[in-house]
C-alpha positions as CSV (number, residue, x, y, z in Angstrom):
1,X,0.0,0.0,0.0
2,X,2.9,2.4,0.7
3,X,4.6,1.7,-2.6
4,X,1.2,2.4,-4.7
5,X,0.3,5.7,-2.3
6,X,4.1,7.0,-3.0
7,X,3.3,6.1,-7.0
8,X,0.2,8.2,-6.9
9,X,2.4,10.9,-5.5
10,X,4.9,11.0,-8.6
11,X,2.0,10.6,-11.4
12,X,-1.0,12.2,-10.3
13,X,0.1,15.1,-12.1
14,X,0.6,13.4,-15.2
15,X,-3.2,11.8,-14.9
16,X,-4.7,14.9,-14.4
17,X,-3.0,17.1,-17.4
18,X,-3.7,14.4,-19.7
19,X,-7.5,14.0,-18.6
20,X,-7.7,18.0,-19.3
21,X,-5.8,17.3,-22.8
22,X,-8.0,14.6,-23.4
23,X,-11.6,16.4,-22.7
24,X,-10.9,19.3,-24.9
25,X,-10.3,16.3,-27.7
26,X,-13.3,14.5,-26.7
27,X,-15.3,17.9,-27.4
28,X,-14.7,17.6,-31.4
29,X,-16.8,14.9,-31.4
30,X,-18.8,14.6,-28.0
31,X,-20.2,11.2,-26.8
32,X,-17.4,9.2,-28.4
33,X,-14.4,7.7,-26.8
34,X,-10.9,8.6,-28.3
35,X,-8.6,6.3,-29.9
36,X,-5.3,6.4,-28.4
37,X,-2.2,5.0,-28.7
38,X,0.5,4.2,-25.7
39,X,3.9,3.7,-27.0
40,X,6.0,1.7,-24.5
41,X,2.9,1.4,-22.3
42,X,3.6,-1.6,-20.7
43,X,1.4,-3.2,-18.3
44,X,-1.5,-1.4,-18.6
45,X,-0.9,1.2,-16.0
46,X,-2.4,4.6,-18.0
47,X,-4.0,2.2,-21.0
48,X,-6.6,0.3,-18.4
49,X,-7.8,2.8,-16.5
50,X,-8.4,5.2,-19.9
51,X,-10.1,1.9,-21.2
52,X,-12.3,1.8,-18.0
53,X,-13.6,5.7,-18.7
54,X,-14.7,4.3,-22.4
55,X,-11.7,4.9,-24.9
56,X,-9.9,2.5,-27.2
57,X,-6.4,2.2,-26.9
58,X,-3.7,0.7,-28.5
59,X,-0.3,-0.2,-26.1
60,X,2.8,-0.9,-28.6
61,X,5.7,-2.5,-26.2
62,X,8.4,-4.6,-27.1
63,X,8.2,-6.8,-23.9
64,X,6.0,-9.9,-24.1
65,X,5.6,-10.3,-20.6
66,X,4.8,-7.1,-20.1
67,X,1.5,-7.5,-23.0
68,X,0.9,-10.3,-20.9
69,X,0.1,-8.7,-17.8
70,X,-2.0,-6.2,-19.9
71,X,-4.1,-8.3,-21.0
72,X,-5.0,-10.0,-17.8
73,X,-5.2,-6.3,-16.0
74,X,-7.8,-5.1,-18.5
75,X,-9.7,-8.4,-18.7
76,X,-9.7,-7.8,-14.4
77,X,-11.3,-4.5,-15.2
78,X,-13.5,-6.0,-17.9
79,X,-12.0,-3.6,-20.6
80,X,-10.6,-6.4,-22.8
81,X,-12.8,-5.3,-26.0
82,X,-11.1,-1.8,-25.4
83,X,-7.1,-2.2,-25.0
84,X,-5.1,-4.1,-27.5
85,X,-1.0,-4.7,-26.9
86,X,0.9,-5.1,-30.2
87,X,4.5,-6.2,-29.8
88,X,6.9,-3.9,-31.5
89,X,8.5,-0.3,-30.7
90,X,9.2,3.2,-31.4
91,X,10.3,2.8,-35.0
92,X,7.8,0.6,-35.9
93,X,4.8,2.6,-34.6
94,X,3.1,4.2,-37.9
95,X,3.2,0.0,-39.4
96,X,1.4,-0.9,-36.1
97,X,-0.8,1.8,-35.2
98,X,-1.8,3.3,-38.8
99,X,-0.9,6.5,-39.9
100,X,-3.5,9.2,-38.5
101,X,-5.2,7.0,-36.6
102,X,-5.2,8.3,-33.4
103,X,-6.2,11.1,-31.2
104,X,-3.9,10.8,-29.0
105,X,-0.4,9.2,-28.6
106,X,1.1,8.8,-24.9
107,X,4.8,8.4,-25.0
108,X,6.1,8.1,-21.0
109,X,9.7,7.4,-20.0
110,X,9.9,5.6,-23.5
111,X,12.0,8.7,-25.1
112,X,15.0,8.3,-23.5
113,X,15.9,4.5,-24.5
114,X,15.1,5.1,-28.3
115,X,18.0,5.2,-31.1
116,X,16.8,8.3,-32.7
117,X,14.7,10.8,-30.4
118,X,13.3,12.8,-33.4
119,X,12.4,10.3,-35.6
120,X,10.1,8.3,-32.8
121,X,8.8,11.9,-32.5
122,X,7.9,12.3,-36.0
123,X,6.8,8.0,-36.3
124,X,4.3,9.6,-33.6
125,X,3.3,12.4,-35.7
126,X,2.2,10.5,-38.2
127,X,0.6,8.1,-36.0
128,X,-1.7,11.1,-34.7
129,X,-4.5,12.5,-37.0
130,X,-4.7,16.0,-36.8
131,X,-4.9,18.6,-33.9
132,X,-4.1,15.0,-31.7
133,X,-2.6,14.8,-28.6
134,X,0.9,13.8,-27.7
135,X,1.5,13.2,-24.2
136,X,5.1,13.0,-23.6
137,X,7.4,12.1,-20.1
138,X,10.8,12.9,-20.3
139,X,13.6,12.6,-17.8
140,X,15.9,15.8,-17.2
141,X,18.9,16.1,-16.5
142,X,18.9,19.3,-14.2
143,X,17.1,16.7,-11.6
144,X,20.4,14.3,-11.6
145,X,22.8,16.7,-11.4
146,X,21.5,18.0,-8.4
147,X,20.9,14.3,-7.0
148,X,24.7,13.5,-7.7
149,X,25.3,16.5,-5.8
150,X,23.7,15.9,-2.9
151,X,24.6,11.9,-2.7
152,X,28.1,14.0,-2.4
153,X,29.1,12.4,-6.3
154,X,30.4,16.0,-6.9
155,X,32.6,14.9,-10.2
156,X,29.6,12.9,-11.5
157,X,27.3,15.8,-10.7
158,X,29.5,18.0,-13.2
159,X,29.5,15.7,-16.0
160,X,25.9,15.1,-16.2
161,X,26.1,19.1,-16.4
162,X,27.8,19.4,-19.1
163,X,27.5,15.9,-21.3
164,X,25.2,15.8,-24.2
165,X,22.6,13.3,-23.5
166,X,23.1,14.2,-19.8
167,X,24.6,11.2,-18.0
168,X,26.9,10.9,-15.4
169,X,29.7,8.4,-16.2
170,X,29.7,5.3,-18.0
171,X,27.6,3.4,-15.1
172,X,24.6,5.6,-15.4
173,X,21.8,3.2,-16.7
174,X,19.3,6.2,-18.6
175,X,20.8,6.8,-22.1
176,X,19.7,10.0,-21.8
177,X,17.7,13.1,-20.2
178,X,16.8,16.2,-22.2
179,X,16.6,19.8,-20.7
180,X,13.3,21.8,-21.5
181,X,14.8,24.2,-24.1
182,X,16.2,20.8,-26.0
183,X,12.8,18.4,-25.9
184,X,10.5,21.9,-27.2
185,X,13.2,22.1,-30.3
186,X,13.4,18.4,-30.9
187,X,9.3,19.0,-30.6
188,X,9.3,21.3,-32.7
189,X,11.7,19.9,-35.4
190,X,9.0,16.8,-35.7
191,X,6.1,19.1,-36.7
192,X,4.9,19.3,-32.7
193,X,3.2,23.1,-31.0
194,X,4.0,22.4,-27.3
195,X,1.2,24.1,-25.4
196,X,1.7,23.1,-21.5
197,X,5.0,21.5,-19.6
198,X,4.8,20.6,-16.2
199,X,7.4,19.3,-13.6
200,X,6.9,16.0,-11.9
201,X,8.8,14.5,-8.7
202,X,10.1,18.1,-7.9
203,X,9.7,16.6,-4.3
204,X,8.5,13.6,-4.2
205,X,11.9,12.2,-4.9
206,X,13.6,14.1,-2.1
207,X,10.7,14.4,0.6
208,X,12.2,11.0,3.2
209,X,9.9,8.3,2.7
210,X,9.7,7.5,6.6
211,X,7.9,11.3,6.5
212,X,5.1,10.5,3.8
213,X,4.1,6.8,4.9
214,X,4.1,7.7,8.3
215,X,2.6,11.5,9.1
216,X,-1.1,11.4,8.8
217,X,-1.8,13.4,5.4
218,X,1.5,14.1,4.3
219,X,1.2,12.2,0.8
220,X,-1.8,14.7,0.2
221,X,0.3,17.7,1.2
222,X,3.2,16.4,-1.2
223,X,0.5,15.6,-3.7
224,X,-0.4,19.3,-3.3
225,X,2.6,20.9,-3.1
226,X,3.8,18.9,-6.2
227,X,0.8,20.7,-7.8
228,X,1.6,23.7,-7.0
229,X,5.4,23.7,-8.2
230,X,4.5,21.8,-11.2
231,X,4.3,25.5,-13.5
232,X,7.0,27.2,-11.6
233,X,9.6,27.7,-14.1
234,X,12.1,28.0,-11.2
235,X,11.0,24.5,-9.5
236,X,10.1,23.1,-13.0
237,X,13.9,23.0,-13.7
238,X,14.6,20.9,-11.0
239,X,12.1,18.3,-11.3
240,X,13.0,15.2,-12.0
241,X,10.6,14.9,-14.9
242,X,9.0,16.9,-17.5
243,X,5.8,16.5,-18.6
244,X,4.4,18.6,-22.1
245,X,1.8,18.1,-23.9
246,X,1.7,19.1,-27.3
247,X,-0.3,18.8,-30.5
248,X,0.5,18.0,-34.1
């Protein structure tokens, strides 16, 4: 129970910007769910419960196992005729989804691992028909180099500074993070109009976990505060995560 509260913590945000992004789609043609498409979507975890609230989505992912559990989460939630996993990724997209067929792509911690970031932004593109809506989770590196820091990694907290993809030495396991002035011109070089970024895990990532399980209320006060921060350009560049969403 601790794990899932401190997971609704760190992507509440994300739920609730999307759900906005999502309504103002829904409104061109009212009464319809949306086809969407979730690139690197796993198990299920946005896919099932935008299945349960009526729209049809597609999860592309390269794991097997992780299809697997998809399917038995959204036949749990009795949304089986509504979510469909298709084995493949990123540079396979417009052969599995279909070109503009979708209102919406979501594309969560999947950007950093791909061989080409612009041309999965532009496979994306032409997945989503248009006006659609890309919903896209980034790491940045302003987050890690403040994290080195303060773990006292002082050396590895000045390379991720100042290396291109933003790692920290030859042991850091992300490929890559992206800064926000970076991701909007890789955006825009793939055809993209960013209209809203957010920050995500500005705290939640540094609060002590003994604090939120434990103090009555505090993982709706970080919940809050998170909130709050979450357009703050100065808190913004220090979250751990950036969240924009953007249309084609």
């Amino acid at each position: 129970m601790v794990d899932r509260r401190r997971r609704a913590v760190r992507t509440a945000l994300v739920g609730e910007a999307l759900r906005v992004a999502l309504a103002g789609r829904a409104r061109v043609d009212p009464g319809a769910g949306l086809d969407i498409v979730d690139l690197g979507g796993g198990t299920g975890g946005f896919a099932v419960p935008l299945a349960v609230e009526g729209h049809r989505v597609t999860v592309v992912d390269p794991s097997p196992d992780a299809l697997a559990s998809l399917e038995r989460r959204a036949s749990d939630e009795g949304v089986s005729d509504l979510v469909r996993g298709v084995q493949g990724d990123a540079a396979e997209l417009p052969g599995l989804a279909g070109e503009s067929s979708a209102d919406a792509v979501l594309c969560h911690g999947v950007l950093e691992y791909v061989d080409d970031p612009v041309q999965a932004l532009q496979a994306m593109a032409s997945v989503l028909r248009a006006g659609g809506v890309l919903s896209l989770l980034v790491a940045q590196r302003n987050a890690v180099v403040l994290a080195r820091a303060l773990a006292g990694h002082l050396a590895e907290a000045r390379v991720a500074l100042q290396d291109p993809d933003g790692r920290w030495g030859a042991n850091d396991p992300m490929p890559r993070r992206f800064d926000e002035a970076g991701i909007n011109a890789q955006l825009a070089d793939a055809g993209f109009m960013v209209h809203t970024v957010h920050g995500v895990r500005t705290f939640a990532d540094l609060v002590p976990s003994a604090f939120v399980d434990s103090e009555p209320g505090a993982a709706e006060s970080l919940a809050e505060l998170e909130r709050t921060a979450s357009q703050h350009p100065a808190f913004r560049a220090l979250a751990t995560q950036l969240h924009i969403l953007a249309t084609r």
